[in-house]
C-alpha positions as a printed NumPy array, in Angstrom:
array([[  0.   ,   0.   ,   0.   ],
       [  1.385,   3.401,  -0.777],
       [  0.079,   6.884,   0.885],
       [ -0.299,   9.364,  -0.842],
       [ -1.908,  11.765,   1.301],
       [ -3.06 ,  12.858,   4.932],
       [ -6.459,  10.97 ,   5.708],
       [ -8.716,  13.38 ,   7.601],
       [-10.959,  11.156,   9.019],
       [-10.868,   7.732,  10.845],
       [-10.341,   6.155,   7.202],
       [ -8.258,   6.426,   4.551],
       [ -9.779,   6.34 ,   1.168],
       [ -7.014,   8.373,  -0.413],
       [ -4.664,   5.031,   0.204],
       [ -3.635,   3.199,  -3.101],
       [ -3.768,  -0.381,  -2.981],
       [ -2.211,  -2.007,  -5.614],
       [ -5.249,  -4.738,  -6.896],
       [ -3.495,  -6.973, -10.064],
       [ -2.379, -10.398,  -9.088],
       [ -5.29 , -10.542,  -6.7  ],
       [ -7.817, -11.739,  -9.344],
       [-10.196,  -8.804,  -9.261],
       [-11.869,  -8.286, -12.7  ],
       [-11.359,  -4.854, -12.418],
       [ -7.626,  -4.985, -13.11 ],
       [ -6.765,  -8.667, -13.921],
       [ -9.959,  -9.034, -16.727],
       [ -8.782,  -5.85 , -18.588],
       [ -7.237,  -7.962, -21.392],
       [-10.207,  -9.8  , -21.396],
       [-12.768,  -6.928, -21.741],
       [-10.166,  -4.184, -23.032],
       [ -7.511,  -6.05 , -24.925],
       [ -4.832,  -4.088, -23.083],
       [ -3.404,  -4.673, -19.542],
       [ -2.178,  -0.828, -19.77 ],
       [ -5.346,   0.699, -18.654],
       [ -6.33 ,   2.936, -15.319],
       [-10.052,   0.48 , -14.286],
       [-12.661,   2.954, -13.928],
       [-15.353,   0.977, -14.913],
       [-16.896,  -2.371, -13.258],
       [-18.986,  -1.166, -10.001],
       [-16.757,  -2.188,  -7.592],
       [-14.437,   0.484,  -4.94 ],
       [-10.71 ,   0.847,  -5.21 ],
       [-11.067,   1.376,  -1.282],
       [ -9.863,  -0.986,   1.656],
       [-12.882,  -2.945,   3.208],
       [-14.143,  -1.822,   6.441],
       [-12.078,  -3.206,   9.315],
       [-14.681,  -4.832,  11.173],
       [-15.785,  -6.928,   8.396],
       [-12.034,  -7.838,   7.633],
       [-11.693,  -8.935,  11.156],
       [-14.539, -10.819,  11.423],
       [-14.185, -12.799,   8.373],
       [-10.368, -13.318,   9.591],
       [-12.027, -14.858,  13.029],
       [-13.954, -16.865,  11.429],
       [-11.269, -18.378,   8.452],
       [ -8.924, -18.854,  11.575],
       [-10.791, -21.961,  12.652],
       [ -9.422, -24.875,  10.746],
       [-12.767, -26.076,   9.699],
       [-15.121, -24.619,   7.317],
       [-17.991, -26.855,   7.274],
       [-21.827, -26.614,   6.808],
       [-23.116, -23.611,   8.408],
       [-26.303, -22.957,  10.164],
       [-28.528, -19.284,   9.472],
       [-28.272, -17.441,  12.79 ],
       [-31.467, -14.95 ,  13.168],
       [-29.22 , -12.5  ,  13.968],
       [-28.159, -12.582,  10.08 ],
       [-32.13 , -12.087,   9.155],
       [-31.944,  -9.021,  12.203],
       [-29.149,  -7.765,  11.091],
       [-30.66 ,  -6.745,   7.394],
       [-34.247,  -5.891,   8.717],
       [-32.735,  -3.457,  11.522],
       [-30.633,  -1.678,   8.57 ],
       [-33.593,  -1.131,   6.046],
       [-35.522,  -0.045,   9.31 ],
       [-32.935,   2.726,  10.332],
       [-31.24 ,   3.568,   7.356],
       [-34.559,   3.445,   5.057],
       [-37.413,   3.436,   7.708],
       [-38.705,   0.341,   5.636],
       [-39.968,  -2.313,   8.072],
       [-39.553,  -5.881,   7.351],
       [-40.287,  -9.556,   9.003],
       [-38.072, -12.18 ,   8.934],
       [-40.84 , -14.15 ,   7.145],
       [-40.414, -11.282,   4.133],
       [-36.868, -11.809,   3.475],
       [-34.287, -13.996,   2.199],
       [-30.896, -14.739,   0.848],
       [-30.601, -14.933,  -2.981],
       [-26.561, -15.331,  -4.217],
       [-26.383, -12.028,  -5.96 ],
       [-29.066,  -9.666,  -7.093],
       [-28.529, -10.57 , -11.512],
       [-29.23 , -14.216,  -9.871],
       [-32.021, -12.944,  -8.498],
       [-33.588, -11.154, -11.173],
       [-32.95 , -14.554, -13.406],
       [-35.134, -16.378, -10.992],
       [-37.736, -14.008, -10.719],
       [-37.79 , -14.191, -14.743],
       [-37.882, -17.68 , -14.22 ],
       [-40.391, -18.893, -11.64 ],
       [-43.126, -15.829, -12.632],
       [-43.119, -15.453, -16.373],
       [-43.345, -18.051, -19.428],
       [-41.007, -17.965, -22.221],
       [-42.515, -15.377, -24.806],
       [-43.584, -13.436, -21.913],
       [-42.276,  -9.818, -22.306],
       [-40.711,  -7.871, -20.187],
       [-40.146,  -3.823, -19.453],
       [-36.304,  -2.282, -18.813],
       [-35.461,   1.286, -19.034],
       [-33.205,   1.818, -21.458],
       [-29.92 ,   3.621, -20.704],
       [-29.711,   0.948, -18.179],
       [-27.873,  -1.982, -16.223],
       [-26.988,  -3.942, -19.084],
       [-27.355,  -7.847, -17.573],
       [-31.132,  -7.044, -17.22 ],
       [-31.52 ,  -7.473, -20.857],
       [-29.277,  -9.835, -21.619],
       [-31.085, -12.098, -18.762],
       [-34.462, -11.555, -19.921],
       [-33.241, -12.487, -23.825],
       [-30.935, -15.327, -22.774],
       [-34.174, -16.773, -20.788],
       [-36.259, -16.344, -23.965],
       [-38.4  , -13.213, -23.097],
       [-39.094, -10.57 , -24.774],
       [-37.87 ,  -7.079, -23.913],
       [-39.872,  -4.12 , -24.145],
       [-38.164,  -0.964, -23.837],
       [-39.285,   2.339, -22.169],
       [-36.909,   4.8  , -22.611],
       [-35.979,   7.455, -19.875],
       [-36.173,  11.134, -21.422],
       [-32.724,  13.011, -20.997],
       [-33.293,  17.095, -21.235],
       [-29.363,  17.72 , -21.249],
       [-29.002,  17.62 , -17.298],
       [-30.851,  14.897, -16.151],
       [-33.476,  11.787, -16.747],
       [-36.962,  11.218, -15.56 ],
       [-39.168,   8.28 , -16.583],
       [-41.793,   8.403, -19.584],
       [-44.777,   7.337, -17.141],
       [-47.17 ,   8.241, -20.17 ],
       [-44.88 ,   5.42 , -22.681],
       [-44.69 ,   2.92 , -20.1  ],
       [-48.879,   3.168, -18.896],
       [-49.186,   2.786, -23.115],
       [-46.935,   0.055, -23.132],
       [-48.771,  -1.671, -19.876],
       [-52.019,  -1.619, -21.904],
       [-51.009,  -2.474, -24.959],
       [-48.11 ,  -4.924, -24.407],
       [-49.557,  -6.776, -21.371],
       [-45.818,  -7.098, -20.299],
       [-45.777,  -9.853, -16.848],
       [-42.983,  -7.896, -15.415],
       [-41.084,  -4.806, -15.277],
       [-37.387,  -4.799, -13.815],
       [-37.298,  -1.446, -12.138],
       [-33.727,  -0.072, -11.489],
       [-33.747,   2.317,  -8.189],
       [-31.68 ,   4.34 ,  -7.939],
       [-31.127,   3.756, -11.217],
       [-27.612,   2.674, -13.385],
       [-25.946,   4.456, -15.089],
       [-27.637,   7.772, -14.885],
       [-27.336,   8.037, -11.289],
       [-31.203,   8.792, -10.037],
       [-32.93 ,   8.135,  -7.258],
       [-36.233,   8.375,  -8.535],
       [-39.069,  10.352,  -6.342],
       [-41.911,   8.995,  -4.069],
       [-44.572,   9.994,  -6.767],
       [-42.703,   8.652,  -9.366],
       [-42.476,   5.491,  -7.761],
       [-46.096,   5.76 ,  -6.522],
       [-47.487,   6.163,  -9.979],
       [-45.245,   2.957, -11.103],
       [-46.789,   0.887,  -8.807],
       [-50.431,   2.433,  -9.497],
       [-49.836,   1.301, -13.155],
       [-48.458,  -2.085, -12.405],
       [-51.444,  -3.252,  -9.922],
       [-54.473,  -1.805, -12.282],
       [-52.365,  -4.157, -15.084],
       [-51.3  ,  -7.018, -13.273],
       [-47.031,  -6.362, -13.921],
       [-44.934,  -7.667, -11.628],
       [-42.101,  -5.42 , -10.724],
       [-38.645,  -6.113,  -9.886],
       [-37.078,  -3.585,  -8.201],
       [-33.279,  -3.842,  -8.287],
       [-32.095,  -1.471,  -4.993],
       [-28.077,  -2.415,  -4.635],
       [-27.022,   0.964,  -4.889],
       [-30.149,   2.701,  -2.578],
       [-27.92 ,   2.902,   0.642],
       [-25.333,   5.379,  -1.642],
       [-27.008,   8.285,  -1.556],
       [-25.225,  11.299,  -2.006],
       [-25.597,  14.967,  -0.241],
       [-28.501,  13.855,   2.51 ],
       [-30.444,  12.399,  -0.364],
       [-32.996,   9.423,   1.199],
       [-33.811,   6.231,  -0.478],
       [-37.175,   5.274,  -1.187],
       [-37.331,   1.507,  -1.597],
       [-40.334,   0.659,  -4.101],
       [-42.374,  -1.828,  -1.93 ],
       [-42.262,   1.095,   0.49 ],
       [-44.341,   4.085,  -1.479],
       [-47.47 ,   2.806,  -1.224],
       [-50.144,  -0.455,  -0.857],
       [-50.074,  -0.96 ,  -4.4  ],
       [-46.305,  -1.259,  -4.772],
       [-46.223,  -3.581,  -1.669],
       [-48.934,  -5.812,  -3.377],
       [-46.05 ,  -6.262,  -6.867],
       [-42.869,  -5.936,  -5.547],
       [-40.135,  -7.708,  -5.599],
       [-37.397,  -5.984,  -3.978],
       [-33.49 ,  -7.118,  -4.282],
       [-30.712,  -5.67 ,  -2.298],
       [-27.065,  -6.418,  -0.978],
       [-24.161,  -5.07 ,   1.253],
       [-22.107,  -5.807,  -1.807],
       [-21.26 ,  -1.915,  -3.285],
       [-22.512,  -0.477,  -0.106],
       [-19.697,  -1.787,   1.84 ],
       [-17.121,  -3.054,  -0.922],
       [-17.678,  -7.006,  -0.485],
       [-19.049,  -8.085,  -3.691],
       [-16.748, -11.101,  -3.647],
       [-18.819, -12.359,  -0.911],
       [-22.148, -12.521,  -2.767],
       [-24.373, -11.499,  -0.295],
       [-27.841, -10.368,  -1.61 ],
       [-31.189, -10.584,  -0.443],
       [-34.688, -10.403,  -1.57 ],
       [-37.85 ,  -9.107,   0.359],
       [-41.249,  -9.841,  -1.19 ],
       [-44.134,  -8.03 ,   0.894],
       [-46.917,  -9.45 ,  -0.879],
       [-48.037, -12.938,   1.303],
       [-49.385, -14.361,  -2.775],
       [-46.118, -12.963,  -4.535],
       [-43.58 , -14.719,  -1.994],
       [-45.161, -17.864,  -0.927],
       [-44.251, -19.645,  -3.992],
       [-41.054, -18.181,  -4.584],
       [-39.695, -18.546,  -1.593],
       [-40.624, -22.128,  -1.399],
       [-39.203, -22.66 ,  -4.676],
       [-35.801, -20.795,  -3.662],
       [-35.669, -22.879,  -0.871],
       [-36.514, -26.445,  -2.882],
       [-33.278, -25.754,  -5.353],
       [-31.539, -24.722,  -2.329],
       [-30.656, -20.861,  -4.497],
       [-31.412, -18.79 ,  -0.602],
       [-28.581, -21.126,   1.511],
       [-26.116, -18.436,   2.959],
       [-22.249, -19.229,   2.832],
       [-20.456, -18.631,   6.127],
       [-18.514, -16.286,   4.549],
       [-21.582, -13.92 ,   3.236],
       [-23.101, -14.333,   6.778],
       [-20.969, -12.895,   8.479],
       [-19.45 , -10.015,   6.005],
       [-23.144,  -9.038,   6.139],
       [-23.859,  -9.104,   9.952],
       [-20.238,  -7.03 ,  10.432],
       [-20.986,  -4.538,   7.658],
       [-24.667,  -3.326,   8.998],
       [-24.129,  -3.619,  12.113],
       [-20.602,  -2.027,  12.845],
       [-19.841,  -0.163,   9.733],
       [-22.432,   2.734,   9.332],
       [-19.884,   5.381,  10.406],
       [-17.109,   3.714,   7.175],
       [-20.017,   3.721,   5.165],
       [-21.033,   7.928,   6.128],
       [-17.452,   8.774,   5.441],
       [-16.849,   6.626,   2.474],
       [-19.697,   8.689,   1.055],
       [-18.695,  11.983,   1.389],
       [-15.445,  11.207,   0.073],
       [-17.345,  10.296,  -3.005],
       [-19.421,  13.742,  -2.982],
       [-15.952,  15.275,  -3.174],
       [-14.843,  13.266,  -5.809],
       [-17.471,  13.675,  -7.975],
       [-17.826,  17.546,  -7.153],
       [-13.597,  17.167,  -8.361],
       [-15.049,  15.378, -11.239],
       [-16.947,  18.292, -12.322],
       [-14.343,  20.796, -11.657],
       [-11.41 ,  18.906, -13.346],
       [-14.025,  18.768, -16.364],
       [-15.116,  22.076, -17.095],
       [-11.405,  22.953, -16.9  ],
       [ -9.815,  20.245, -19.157],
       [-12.302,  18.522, -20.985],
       [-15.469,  21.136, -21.283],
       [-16.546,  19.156, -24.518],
       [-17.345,  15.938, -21.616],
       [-20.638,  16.913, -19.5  ],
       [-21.044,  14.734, -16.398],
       [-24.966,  14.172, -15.522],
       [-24.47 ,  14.508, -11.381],
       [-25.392,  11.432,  -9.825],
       [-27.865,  11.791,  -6.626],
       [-26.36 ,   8.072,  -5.803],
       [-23.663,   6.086,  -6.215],
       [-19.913,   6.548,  -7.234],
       [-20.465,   5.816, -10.764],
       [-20.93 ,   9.037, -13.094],
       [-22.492,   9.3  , -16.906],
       [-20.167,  11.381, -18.768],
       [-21.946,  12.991, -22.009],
       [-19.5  ,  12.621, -24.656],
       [-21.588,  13.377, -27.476],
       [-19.709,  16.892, -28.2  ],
       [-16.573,  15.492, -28.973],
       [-18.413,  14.512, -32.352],
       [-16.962,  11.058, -32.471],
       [-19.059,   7.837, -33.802],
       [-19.023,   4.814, -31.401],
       [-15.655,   3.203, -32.682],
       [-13.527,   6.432, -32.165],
       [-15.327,   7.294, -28.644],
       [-13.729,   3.745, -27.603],
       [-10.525,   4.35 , -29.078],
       [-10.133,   7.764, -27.368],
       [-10.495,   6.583, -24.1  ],
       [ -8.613,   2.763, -24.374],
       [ -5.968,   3.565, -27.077],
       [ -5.039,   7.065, -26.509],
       [ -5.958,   8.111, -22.763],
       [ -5.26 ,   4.518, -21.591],
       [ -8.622,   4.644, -19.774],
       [-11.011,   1.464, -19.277],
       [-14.679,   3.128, -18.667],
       [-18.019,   1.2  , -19.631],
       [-18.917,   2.639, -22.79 ],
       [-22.39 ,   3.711, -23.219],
       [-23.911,   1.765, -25.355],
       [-23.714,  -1.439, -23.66 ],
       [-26.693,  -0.117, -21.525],
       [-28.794,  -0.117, -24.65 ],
       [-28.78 ,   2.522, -27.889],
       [-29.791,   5.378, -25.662],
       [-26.484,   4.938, -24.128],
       [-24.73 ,   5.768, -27.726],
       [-22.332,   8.637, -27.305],
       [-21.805,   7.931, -23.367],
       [-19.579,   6.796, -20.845],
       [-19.578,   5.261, -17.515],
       [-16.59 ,   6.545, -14.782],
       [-16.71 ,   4.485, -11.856],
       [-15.088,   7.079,  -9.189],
       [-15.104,   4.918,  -6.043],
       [-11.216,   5.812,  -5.923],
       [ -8.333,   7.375,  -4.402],
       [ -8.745,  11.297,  -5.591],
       [ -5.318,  11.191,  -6.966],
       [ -5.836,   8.114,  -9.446],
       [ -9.75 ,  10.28 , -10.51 ],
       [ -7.568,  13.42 , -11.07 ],
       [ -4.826,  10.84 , -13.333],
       [ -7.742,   9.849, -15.513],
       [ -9.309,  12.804, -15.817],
       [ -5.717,  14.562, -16.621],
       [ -5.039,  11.454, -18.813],
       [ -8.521,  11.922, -20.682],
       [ -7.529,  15.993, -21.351],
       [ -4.199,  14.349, -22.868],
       [ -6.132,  12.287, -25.121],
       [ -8.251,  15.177, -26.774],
       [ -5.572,  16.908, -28.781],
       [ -4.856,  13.722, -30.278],
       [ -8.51 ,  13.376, -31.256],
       [ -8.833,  16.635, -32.872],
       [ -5.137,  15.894, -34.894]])
């Protein structure tokens, strides 16, 4: 590990820590994804920052004992997830309404699986999370997109498209992204009210995907879904994890809370029959140590991102004013706007892997609304965000030559 600052709190996030050789995907999958090793990793949504201590020592604790056998489910591990959604989200939840799933894409793919038929389409909203199409399609459904509306600062949901689409389509399900990726929103109570109003007077199911709801940025609140109102209670199905709040991905630890007694009775049993909601040790207890001793990481973690991405800003209006960053109100990953630098798809990509040596998630992965986009994952040291922004202003000359 090298220092290359003064922390100012009780945790370091400006620490570099040196990731290839350890088999993260961020780093050691860049010849893979990039076909270069050369590249700075800003994209895949994981944190270039040192896990919390107290899940590092508990998960030491544990490996210590020379046996790693069969492991029981403690209720504390059920009380530690409905005590966090209580106090972080005021969102109250039973034991009886929750349970483990190994990662929330998982989960989406057996939600697809156990409540719609093949043929059976299904709404996304397009620029978005790109495995939720590619899970619908590879299960053979049918996507129906509604496109968010951009005005040049910001999205908000075409509520009029998608109550068309409801009545004309007769989707099954809709995979709801809150707050949603890549663009960054945490979409409104009413917003999320009138969802679920249009879902329960047309029978959609609605699949709320909530990993990155405990990021909010600047005081900002989550809203989970199932919370806004009867109606969204009575079609939710709500998945969450620990995994980019706290940095632990590797542990798949998700979850998924169905309110609804009709919705989760079936699924749950049918989880539990093909044994997909059995814990590992390992994601037991990284969960239990991250909500219930690392609140106070988690509070400074995040206002080290509000600085970074209020550096982001900055460092582009300076260098790279062509580049408009949409301002997240969650999470450390930021859409960059790239459409002024007048390049088609092909030269976007070679501007940012062949000349500033960058690895982002280029835009239109999340769908053709994404064209001319970029995805900067900033959950990083400042230094190594002011590199790749620097780097990026390097690469522009070369564009315009």
């Amino acid at each position: 590990m090298q220092k290359n600052s003064i922390a100012m709190g009780k945790y370091d996030f400006d620490c570099i820590i040196g990731r290839k050789g350890s088999g993260a995907m961020k780093v050691d999958g860049l010849v893979d994804m990039f076909g270069r090793s050369d590249l700075e990793g800003m994209w895949i949504a994981d944190m270039d920052f040192a896990v919390a201590p107290p899940i590092r020592k508990a998960l030491a604790d544990r490996m210590a004992h020379p046996i790693y056998g069969y492991n029981v489910i403690p209720s504390d591990y059920w009380d530690s997830i409905t005590r966090w959604l209580s106090h972080r989200h005021g969102w109250e939840v039973t034991h009886d309404e929750i349970t483990y799933i190994p990662g929330v894409v998982k989960g989406i793919a057996f939600a697809i699986n156990y409540f719609t038929d093949k043929g059976d389409k299904v709404v996304i909203q397009p620029p978005v999370y790109h495995p939720f199409k590619m899970v619908i399609e590879g299960n053979n459904r049918t996507v129906v997109n509604n496109p968010l509306i951009f005005d040049g600062d910001t999205y908000r949901m075409d509520l009029d498209g998608l109550e068309r689409i409801f009545a004309t389509e007769h989707p099954r399900m809709m995979i709801l992204c809150n707050p949603h990726n890549p663009v960054g929103i945490q979409w409104s109570r009413e917003t999320l009210q009138r969802v679920a109003s249009l879902a329960a007077r047309h029978g959609v199911i609605v699949v709320s995907d909530e990993i990155h709801g405990d990021l909010m940025l600047d005081g900002r609140r989550h809203y989970p879904f199932a919370s806004v109102s009867d109606e969204a209670a009575s079609v939710a199905v709500t998945l969450g994890a620990p995994s980019k709040t706290f940095n632990i991905a590797g542990l798949v630890s998700s979850w998924c809370v169905i309110k609804d007694e009709k919705l989760r009775k079936g699924f749950f049993s049918w989880l539990e029959t093909n044994e997909f909601n059995a814990p590992t040790f390992t994601a037991i207890i990284g969960t239990m140590a991250a909500y219930d001793h690392c609140e106070d990481w988690l509070d400074e973690m995040l206002d080290y991102i509000a600085d970074n991405i209020d550096e982001t800003e900055r460092l582009l209006k300076e260098l790279a004013p062509e580049i408009k960053m949409v301002r997240p109100e969650a999470s450390f990953l930021v859409w960059l706007d790239c459409r002024g630098l007048g390049l088609d798809h092909s030269g976007l990509i070679d501007m940012f892997v062949d000349k500033a040596h960058l690895a982002l998630n280029d835009g239109a992965m999340f769908g053709a609304e994404g064209e001319g986009f970029m995805r900067m994952n900033v959950g990083c040291p400042r230094s190594m965000l002011r590199h790749a922004v620097q780097s990026l202003a390097n690469a522009l000359p070369l564009v315009e030559a």
